[in-house]
Residue, then its C-alpha position, 0 to 999 in steps of 0.5 A: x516186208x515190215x522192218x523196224x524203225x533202226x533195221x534198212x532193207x537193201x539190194x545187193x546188185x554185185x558182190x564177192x565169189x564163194x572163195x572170197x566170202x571163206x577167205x572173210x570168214x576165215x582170216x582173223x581180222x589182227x594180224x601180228x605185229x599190229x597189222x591191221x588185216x580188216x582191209x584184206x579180210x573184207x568184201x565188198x557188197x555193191x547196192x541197188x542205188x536206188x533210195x539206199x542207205x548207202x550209196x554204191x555199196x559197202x566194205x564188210x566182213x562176214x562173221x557167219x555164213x550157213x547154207x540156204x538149202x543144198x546148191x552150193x550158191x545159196x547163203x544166209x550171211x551176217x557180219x559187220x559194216x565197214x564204211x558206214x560208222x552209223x550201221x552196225x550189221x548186216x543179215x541176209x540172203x546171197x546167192x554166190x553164183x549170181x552175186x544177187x541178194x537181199x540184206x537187212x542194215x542194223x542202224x545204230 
């Protein structure tokens, strides 16, 4: 699949549970008082190692999440790049059950 010049496909070989991807989803990324609530709020995507953009992994938090058909395990996810200052976003597909899936990095 053909991608442009500031778009990276990567391998997602682990990542959270359903419950973990709500909890992003659902939490406000500023708590009271200043606290800073984007630590407990992100997840945590492991990536194939092989020639990726970011080694080991990334930290994220979800901003979207819809169904891929009716299982229950299957999404479309996007969100934001915690670790990597020089990647925007992400899209893409992940299976909850498996936590396997195939997302595409917006480069800055």
């Amino acid at each position: 699949m053909a991608t442009k010049q500031n778009e990276v496909n990567v391998s997602i070989m682990a990542g959270p549970g359903e419950m973990q991807l709500v909890m992003s989803l659902t939490r406000a990324s500023h708590g009271p008082y200043g606290i800073d609530m984007v630590k407990a709020t992100s997840v945590h995507f492991t990536t194939d190692l092989k020639g990726s953009v970011v080694t080991g992994g990334f930290s994220a938090c979800v901003n979207s999440v819809s169904r891929e058909d009716g299982s229950g395990n299957n999404w479309n996810l996007e969100g934001y790049v915690l670790d990597y200052p020089n990647i925007s976003g992400f899209k893409g597909y992940y299976n909850s059950k498996t936590r396997k899936g195939h997302f595409t990095l917006m480069l800055r």
